[in-house]
Backbone of each chain as ProteinMPNN parsed JSONL, in Angstrom:
{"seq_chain_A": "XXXXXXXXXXXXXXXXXXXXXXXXXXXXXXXXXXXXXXXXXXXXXXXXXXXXXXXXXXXXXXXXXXXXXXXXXXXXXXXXXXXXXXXXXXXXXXXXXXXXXXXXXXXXXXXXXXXXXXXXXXXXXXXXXXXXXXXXXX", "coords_chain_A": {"N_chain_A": [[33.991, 4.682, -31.251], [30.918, 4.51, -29.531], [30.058, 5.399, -26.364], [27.566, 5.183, -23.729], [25.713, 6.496, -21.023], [22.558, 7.251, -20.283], [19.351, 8.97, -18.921], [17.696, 9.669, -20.802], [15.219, 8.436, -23.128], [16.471, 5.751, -25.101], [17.632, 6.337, -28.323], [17.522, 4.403, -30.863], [18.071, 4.003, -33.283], [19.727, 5.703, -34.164], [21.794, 5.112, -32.51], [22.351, 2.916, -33.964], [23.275, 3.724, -36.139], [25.249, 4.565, -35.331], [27.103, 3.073, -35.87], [27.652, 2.405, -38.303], [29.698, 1.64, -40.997], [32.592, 1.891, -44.135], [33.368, -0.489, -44.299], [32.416, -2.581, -43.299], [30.091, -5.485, -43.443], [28.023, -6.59, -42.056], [26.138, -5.206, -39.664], [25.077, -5.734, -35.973], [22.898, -5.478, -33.709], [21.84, -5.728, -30.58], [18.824, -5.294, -28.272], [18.071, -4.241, -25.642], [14.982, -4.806, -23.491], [12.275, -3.889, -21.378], [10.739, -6.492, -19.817], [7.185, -7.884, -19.125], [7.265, -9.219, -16.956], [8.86, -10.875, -14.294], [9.851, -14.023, -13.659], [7.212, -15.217, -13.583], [5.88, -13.44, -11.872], [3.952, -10.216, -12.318], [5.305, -7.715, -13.505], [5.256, -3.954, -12.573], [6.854, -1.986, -13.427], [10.822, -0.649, -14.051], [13.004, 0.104, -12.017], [16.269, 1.514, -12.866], [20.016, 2.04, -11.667], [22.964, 3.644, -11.502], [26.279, 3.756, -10.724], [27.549, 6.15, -12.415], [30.037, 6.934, -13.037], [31.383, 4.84, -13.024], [30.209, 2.828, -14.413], [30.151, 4.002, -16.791], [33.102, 3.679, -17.12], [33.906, 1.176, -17.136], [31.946, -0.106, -19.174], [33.385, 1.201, -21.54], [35.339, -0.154, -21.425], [34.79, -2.797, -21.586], [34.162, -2.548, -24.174], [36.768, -2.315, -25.377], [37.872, -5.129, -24.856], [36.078, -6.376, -26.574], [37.265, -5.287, -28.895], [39.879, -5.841, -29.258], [39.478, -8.804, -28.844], [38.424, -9.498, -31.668], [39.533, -8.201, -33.511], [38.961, -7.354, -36.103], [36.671, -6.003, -36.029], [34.73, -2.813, -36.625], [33.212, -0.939, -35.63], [31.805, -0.028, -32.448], [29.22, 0.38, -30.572], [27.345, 1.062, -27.446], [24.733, 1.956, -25.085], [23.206, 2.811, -22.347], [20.215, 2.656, -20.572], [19.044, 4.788, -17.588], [17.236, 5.476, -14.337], [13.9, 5.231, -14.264], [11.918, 3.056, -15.848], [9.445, 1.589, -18.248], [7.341, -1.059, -18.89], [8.107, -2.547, -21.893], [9.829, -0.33, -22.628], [13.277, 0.424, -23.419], [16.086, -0.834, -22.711], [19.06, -0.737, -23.117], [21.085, -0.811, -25.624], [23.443, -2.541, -27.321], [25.553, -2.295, -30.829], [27.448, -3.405, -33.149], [30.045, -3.088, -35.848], [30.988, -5.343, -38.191], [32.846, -6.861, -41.143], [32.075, -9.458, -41.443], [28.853, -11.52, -40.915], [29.314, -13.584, -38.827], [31.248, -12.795, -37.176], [30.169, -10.473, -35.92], [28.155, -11.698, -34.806], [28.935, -12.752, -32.542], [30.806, -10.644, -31.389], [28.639, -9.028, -30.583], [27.383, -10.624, -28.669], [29.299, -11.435, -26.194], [29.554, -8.856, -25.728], [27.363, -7.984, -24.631], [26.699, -9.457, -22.118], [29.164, -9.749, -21.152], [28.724, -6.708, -20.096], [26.548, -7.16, -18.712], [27.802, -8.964, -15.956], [29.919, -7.053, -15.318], [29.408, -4.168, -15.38], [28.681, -1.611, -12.909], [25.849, -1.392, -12.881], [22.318, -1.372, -11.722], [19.123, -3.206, -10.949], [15.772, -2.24, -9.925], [12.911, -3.972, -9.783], [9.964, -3.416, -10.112], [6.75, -4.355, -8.655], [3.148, -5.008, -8.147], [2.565, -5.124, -5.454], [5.171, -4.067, -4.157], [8.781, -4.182, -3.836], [12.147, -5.331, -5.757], [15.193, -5.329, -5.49], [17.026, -6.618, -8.277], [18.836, -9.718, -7.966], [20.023, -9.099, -5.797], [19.436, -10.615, -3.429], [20.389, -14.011, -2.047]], "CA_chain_A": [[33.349, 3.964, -30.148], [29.709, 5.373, -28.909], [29.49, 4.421, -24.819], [26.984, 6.559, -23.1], [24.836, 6.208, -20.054], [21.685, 7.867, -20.465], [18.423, 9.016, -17.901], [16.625, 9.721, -21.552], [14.804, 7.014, -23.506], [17.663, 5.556, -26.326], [17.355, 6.244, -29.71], [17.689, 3.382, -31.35], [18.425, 3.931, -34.724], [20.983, 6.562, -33.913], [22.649, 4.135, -32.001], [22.845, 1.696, -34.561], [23.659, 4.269, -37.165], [26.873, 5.047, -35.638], [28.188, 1.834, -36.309], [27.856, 2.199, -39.914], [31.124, 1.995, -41.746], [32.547, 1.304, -45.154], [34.103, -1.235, -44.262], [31.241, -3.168, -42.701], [28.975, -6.086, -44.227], [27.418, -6.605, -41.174], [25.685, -4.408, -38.306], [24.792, -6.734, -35.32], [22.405, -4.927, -32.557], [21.536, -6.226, -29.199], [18.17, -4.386, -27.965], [17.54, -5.095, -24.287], [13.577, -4.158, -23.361], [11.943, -4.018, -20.071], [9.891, -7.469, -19.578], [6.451, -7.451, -17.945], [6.674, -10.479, -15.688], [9.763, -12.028, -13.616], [9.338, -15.695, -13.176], [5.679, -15.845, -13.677], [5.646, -12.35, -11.289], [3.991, -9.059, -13.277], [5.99, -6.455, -13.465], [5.398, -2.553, -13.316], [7.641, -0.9, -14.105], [11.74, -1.026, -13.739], [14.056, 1.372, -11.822], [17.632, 1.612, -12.844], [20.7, 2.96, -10.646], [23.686, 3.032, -12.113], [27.444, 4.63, -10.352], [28.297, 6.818, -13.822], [31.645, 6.92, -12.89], [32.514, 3.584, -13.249], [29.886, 2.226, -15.395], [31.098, 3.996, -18.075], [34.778, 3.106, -17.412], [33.727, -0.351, -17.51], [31.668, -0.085, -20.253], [34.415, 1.399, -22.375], [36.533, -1.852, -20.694], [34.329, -4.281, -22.069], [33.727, -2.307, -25.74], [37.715, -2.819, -26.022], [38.011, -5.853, -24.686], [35.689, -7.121, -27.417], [37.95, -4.984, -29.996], [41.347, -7.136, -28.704], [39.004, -10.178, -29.22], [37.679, -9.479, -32.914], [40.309, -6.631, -34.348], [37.844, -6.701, -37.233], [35.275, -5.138, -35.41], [34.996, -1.702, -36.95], [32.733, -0.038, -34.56], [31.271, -0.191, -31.389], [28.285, 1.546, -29.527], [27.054, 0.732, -26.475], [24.407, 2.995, -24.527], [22.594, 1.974, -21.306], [19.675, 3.898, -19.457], [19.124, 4.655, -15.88], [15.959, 5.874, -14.145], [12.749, 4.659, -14.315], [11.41, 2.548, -17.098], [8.217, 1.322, -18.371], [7.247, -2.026, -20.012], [8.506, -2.228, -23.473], [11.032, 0.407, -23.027], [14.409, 0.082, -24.146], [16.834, -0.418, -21.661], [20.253, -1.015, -23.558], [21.636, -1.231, -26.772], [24.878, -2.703, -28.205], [25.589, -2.626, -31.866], [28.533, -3.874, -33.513], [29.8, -3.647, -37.154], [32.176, -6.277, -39.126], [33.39, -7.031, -42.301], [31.579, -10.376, -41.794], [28.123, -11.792, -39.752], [29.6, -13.995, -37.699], [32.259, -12.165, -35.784], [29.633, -9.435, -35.039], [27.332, -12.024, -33.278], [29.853, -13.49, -31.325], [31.487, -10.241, -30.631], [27.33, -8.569, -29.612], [26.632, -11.011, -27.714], [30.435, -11.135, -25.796], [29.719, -7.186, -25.387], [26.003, -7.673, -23.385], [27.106, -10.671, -21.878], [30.038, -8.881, -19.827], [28.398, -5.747, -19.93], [25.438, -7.493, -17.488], [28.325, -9.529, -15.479], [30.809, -6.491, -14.814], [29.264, -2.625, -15.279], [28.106, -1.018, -11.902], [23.888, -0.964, -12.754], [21.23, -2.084, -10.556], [17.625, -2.103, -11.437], [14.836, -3.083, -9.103], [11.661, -4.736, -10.315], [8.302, -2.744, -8.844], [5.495, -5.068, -8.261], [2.091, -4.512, -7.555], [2.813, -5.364, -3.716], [6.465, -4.306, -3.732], [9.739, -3.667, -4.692], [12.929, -6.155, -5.159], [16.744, -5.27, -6.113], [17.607, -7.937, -8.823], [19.794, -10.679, -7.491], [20.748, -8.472, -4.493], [19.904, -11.873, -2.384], [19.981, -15.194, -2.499]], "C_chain_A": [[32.385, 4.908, -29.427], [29.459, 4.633, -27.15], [28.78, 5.801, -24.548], [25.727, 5.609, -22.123], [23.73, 7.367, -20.103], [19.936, 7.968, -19.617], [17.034, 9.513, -19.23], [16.402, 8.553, -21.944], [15.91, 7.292, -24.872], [17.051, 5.924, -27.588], [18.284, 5.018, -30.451], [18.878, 3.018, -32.649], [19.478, 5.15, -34.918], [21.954, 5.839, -33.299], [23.266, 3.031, -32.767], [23.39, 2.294, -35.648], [25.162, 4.782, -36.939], [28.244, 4.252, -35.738], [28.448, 1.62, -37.597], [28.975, 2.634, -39.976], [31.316, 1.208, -42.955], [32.816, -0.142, -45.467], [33.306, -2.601, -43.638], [30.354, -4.271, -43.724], [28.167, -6.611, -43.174], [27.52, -6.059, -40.215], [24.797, -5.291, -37.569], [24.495, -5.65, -34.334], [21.661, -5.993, -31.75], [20.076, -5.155, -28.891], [17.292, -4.921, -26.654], [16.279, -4.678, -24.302], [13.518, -4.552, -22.125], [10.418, -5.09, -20.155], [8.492, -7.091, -18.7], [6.362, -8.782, -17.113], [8.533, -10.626, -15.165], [9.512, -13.099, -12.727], [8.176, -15.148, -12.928], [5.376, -14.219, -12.562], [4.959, -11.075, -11.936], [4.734, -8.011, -12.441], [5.759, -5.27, -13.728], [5.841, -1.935, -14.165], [9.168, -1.177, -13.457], [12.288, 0.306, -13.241], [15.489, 1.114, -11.582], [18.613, 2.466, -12.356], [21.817, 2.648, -11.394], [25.358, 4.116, -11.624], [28.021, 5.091, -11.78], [29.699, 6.588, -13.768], [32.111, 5.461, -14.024], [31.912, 2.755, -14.115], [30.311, 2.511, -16.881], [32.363, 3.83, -18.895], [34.49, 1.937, -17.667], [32.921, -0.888, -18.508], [32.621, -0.141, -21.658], [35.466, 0.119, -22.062], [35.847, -2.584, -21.953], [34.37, -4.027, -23.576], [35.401, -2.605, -26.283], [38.102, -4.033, -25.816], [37.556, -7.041, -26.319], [36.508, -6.677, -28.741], [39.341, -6.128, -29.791], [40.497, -8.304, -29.332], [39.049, -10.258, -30.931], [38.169, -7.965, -33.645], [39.744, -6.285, -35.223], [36.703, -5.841, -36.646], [35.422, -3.488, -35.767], [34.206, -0.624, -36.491], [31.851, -0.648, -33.388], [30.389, 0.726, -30.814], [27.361, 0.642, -28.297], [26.121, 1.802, -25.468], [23.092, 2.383, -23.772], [21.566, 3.542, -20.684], [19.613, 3.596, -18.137], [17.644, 5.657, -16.517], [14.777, 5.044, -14.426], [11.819, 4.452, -15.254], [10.019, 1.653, -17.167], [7.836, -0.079, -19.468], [7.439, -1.583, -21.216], [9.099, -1.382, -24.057], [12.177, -0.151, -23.16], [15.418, 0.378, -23.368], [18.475, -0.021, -21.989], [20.081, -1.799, -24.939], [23.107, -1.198, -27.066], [24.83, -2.957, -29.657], [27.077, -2.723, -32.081], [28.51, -3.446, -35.434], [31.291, -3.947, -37.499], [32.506, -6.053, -40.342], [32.254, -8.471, -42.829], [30.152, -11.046, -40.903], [28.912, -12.446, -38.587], [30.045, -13.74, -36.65], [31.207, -10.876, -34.983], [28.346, -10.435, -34.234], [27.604, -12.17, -32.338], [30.262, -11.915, -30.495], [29.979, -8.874, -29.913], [27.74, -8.895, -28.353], [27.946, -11.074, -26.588], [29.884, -9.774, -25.245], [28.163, -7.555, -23.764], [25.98, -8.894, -22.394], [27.695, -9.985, -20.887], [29.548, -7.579, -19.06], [27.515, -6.329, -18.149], [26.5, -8.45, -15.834], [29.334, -8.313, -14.584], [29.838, -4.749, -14.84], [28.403, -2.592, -14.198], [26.398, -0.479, -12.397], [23.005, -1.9, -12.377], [19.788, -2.176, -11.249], [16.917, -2.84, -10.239], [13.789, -2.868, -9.585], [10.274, -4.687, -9.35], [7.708, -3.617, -9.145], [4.759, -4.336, -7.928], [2.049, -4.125, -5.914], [4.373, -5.017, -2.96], [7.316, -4.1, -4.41], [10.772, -4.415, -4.22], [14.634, -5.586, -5.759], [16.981, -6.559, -6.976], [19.042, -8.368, -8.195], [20.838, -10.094, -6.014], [20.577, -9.72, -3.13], [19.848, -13.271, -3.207], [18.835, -16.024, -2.916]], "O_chain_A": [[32.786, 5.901, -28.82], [28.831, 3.609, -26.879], [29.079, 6.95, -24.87], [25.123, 4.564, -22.367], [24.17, 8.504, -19.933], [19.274, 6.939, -19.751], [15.85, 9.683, -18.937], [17.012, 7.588, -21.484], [16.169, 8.34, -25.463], [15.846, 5.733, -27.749], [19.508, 4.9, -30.486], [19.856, 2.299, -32.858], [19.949, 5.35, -36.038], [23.103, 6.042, -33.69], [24.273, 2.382, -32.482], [24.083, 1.535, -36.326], [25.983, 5.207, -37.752], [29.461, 4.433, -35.722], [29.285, 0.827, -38.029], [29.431, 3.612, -39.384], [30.675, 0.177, -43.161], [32.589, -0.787, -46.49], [33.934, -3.659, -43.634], [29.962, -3.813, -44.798], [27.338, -7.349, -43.707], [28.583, -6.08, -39.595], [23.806, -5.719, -38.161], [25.405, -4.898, -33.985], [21.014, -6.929, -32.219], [20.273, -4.033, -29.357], [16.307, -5.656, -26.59], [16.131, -3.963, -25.293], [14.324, -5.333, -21.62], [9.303, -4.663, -20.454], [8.514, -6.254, -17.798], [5.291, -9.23, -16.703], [9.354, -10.373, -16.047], [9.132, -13.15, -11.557], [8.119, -14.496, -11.885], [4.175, -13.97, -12.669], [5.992, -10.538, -12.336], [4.745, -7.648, -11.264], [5.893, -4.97, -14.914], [5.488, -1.466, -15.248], [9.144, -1.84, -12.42], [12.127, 1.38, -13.821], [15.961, 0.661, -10.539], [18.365, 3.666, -12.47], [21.861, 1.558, -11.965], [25.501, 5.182, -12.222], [28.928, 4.422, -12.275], [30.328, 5.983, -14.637], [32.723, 5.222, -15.065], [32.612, 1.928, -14.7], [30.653, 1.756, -17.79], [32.714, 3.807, -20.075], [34.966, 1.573, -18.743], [33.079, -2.073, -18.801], [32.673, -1.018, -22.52], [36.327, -0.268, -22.852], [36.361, -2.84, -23.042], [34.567, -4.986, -24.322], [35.528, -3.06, -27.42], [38.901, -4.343, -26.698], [38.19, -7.931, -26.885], [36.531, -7.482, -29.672], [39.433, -7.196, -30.396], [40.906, -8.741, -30.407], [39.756, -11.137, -31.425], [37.515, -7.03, -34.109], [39.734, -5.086, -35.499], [36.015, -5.022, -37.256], [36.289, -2.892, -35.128], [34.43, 0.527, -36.868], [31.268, -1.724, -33.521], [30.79, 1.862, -30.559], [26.804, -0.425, -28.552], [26.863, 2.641, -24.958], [22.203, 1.709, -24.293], [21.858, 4.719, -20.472], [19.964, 2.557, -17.578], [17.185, 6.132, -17.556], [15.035, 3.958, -14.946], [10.994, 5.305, -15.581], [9.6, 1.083, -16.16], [8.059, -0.034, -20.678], [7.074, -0.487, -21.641], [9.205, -1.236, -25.275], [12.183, -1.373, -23.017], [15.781, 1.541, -23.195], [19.086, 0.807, -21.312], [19.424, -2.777, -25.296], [23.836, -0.206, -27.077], [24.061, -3.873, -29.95], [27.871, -2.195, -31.302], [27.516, -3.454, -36.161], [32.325, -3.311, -37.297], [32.456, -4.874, -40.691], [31.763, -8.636, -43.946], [30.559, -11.088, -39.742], [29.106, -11.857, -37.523], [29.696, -14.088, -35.522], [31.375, -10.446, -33.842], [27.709, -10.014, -33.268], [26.983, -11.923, -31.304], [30.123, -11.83, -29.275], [30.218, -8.048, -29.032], [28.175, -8.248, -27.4], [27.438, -10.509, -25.619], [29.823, -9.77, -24.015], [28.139, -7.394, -22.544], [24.868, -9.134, -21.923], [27.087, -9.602, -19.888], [29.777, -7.318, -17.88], [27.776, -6.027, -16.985], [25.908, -8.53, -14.757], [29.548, -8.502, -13.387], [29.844, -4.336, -13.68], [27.413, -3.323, -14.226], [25.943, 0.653, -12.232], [22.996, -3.085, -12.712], [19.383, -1.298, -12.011], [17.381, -3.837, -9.684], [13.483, -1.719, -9.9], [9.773, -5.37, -8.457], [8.068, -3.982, -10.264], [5.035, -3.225, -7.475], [1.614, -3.113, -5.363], [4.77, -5.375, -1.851], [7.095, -3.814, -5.587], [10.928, -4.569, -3.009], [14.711, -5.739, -6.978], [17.139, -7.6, -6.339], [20.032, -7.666, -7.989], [21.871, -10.506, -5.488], [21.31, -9.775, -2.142], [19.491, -13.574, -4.345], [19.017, -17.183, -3.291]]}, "seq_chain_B": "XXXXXXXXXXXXXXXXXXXXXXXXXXXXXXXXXXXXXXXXXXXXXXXXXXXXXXXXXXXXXXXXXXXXXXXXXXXXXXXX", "coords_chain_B": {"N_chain_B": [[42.226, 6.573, 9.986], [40.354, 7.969, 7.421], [37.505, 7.272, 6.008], [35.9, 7.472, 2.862], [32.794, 5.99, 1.586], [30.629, 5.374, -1.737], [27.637, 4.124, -1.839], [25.154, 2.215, -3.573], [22.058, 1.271, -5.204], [21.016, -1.921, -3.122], [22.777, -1.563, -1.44], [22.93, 0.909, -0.728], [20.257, 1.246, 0.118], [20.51, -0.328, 2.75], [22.258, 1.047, 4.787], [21.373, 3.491, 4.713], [21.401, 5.737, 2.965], [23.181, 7.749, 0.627], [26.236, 8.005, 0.923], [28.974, 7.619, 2.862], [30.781, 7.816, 5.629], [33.244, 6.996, 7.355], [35.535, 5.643, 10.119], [38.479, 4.058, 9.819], [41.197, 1.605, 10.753], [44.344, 1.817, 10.346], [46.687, 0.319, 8.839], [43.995, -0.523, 6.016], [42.303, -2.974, 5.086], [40.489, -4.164, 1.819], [38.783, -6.387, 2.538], [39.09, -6.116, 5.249], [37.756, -3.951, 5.924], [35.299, -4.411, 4.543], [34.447, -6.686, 6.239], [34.806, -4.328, 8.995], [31.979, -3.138, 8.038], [29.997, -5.247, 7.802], [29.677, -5.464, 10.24], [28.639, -3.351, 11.37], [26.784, -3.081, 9.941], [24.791, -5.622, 9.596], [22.701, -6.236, 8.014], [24.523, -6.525, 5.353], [25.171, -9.246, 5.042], [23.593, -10.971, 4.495], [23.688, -10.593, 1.524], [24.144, -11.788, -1.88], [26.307, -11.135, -2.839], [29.157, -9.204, -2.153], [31.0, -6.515, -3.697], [33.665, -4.076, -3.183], [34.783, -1.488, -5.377], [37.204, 0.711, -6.503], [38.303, 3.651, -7.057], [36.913, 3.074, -9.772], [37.901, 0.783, -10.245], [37.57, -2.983, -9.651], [38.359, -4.091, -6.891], [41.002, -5.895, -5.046], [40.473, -8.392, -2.29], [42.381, -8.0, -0.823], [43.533, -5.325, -1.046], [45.32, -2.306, 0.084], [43.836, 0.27, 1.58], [43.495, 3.273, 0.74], [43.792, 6.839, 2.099], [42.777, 8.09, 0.251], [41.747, 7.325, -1.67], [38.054, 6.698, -4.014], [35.699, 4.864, -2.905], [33.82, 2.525, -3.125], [30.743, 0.634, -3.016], [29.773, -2.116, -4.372], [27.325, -4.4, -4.377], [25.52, -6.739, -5.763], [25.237, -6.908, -9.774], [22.874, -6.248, -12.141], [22.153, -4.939, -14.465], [21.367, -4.454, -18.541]], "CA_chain_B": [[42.02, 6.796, 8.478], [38.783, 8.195, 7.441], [37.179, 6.539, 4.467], [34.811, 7.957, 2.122], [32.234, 5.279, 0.724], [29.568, 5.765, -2.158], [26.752, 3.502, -2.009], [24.205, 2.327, -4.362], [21.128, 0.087, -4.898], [20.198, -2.218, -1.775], [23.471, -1.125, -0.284], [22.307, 2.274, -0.37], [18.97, 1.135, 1.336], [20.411, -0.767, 3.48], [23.296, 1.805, 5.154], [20.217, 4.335, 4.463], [22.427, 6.924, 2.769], [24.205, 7.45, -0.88], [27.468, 8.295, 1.067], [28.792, 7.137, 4.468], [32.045, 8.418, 5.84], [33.745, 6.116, 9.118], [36.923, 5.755, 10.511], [39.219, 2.844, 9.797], [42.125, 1.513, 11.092], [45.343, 2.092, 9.358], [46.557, 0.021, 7.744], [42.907, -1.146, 6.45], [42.215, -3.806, 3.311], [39.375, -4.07, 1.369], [38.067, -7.338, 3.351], [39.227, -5.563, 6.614], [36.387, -3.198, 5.669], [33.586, -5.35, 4.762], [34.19, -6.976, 8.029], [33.968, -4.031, 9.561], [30.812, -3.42, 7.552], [29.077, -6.311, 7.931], [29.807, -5.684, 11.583], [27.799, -2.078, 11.375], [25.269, -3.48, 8.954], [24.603, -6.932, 9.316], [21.876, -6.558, 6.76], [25.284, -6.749, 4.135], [25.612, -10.391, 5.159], [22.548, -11.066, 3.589], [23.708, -10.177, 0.298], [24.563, -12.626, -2.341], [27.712, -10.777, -2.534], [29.276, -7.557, -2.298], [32.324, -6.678, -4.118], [34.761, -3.037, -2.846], [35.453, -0.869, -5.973], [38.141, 1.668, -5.874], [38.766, 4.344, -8.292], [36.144, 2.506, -10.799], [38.237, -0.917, -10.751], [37.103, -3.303, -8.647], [38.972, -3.874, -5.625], [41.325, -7.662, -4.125], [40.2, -8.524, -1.195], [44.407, -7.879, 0.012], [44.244, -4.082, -1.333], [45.434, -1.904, 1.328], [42.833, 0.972, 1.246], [44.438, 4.792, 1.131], [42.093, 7.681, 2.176], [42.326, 10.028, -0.913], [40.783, 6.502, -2.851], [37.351, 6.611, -3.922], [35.833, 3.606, -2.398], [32.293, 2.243, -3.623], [30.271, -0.99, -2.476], [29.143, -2.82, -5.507], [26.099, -5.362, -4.441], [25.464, -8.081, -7.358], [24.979, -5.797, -10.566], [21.665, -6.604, -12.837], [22.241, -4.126, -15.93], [21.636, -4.958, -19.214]], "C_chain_B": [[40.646, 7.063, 8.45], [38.89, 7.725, 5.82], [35.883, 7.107, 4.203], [33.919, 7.172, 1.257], [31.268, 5.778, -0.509], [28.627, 4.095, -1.857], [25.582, 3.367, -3.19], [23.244, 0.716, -4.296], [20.912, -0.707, -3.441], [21.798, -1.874, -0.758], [23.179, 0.093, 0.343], [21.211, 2.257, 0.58], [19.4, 0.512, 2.54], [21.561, -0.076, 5.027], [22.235, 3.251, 5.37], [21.112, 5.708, 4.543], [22.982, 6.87, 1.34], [25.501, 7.584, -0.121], [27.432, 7.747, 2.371], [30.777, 7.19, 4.841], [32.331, 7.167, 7.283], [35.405, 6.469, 9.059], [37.655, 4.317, 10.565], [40.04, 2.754, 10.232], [43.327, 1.756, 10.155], [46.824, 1.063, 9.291], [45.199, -0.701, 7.493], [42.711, -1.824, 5.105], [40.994, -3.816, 3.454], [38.631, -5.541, 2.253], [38.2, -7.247, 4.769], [37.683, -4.274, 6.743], [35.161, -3.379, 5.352], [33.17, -5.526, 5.717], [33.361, -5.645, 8.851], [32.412, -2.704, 9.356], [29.612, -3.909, 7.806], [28.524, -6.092, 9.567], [28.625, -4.78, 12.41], [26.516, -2.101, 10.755], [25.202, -4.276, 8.589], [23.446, -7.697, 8.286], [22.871, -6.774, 5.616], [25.501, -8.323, 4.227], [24.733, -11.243, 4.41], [22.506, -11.442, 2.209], [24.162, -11.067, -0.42], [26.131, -12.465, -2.726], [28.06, -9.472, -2.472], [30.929, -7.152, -2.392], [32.663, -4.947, -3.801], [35.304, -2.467, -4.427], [36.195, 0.602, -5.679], [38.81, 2.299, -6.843], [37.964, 3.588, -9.191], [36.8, 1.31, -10.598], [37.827, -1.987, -9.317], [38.323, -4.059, -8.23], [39.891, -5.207, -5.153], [40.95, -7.244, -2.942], [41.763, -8.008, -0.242], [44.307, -6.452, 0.048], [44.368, -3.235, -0.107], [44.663, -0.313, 0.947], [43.551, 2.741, 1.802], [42.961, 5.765, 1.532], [41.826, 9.033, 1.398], [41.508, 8.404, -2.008], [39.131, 6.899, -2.839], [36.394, 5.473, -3.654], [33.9, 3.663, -2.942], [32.061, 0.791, -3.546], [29.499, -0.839, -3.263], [28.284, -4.271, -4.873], [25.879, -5.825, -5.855], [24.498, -7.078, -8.24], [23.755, -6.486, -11.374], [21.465, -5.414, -13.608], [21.93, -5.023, -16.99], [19.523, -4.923, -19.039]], "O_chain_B": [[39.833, 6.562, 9.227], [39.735, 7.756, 4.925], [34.965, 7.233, 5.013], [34.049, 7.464, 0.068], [31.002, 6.955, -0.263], [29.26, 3.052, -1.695], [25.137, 4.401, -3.687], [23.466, -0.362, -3.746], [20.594, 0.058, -2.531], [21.816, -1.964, 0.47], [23.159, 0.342, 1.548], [21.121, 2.969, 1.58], [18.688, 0.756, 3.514], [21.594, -0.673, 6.104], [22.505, 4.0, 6.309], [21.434, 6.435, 5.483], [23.237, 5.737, 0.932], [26.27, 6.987, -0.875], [26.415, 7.436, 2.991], [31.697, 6.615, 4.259], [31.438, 6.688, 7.981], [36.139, 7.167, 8.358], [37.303, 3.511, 11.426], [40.398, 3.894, 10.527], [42.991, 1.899, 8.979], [47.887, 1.385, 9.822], [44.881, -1.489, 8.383], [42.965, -1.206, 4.072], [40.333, -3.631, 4.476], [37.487, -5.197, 2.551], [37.628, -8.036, 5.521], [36.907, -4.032, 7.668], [34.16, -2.758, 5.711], [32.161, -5.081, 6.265], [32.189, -5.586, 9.223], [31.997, -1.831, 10.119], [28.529, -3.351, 7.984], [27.425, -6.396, 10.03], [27.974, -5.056, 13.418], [25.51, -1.417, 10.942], [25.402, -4.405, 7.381], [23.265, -8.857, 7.916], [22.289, -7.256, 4.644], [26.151, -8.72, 3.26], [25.165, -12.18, 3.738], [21.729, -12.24, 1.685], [24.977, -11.644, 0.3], [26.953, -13.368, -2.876], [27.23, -8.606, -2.749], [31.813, -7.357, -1.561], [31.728, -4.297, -4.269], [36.341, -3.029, -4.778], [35.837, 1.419, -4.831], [39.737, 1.783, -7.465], [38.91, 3.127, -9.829], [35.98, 0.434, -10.873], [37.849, -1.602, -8.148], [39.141, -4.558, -9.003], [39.014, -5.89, -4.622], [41.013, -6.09, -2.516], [41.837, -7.747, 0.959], [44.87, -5.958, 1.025], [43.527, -3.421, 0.773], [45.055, 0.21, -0.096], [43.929, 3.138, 2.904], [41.753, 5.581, 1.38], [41.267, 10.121, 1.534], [40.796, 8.634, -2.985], [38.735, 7.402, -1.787], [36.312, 4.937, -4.759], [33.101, 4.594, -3.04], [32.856, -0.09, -3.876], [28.651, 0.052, -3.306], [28.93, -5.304, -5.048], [26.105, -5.187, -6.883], [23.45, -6.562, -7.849], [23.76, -7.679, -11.07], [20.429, -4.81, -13.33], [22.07, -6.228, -16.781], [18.827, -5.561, -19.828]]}, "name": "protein", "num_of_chains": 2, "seq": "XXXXXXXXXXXXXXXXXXXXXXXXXXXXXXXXXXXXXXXXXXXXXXXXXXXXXXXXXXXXXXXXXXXXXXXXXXXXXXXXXXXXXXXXXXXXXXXXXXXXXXXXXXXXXXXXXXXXXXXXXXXXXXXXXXXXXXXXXXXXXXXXXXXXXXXXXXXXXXXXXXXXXXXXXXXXXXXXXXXXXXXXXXXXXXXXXXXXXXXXXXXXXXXXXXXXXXXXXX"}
């Protein structure tokens, strides 16, 4: 199991390479990117905050959670950045690998799913005119 | 009781601080401390929510809050 919180830009294909196993007929990656608009808004650039502590405990939560779900699941990586990102960077990647496709879509998308619902990271969304905390209000 | 918070994202801006030390009552729960929160920084009322983690797990509103915990105000997360 690869969890890691990271202030460099991800490597991708290292990330997805450490899900390879023999035992595997499918490797299922997730590859978040940094959008340039919210709702019809353009977007700079993104800055991510993220309490290490606990994101990575809860990271590692959610990567077994999805093992309990899908005992086939024969690896897991998970690796999130922080700091300040730039359209069409790469914010987060989860990869998965099975025995079979299906269980590794279900058990991706399960992984970035909770991941965005429960791990301690923030980002706020620079504007030309401004700067907003996602979903920090109503 | 003295309590040791961390802060982050618009709680952080809005407390204008990563850390913020006070004095609580004793015995003090995690929704005894929002309160008096909200009370000190009525910009948290604002917030679409704001959940009390403690030691990394996040927090019941009942927990009775010790002062060797590490206490951290989680504002609505947007990772991913």
């Amino acid at each position: 199991m690869l969890i890691e919180l990271t202030d460099q830009p991800i490597d991708v294909a290292a990330t997805i390479a450490a899900v390879e196993a023999e035992g595997a007929g499918a490797v299922n990656a997730f590859i978040g990117t940094v959008r340039n608009q919210s709702t019809g808004r353009p977007v700079v650039r993104l800055h991510y905050e993220a309490y290490d502590a606990m994101a990575l405990h809860q990271m590692r939560r959610v990567a077994e959670q999805a093992q309990e779900k899908w005992p086939m699941l024969q690896k897991i990586a998970v690796v999130h950045r922080k700091g300040t990102l730039e359209i069409g960077h790469v914010a987060v990647v989860v990869a998965v690998s099975t025995p079979h496709r299906a269980e590794s879509f279900a058990a991706c998308q399960f992984i970035i799913d909770t991941i965005k619902k429960v791990v301690p990271i923030w980002k706020k969304e620079e504007f030309e005119d401004g700067q907003v905390w996602v979903a920090a209000h109503p | 009781m003295k309590l040791k918070l961390s802060l982050f994202g618009i709680t952080k801006e809005i407390v204008g601080s990563p850390e913020l030390e006070l004095t609580a009552p004793d015995p003090q729960s995690v929704a005894g401390l929002m309160e008096q929160l909200r009370t000190q920084y009525p910009r948290l009322r604002e917030l679409t929510s704001c959940a009390v983690a403690v030691n990394s797990e996040y927090a019941a509103d009942d927990y009775q809050l010790q002062e060797r915990d590490e206490i951290a105000l989680i504002p609505p997360v947007s990772g991913g």
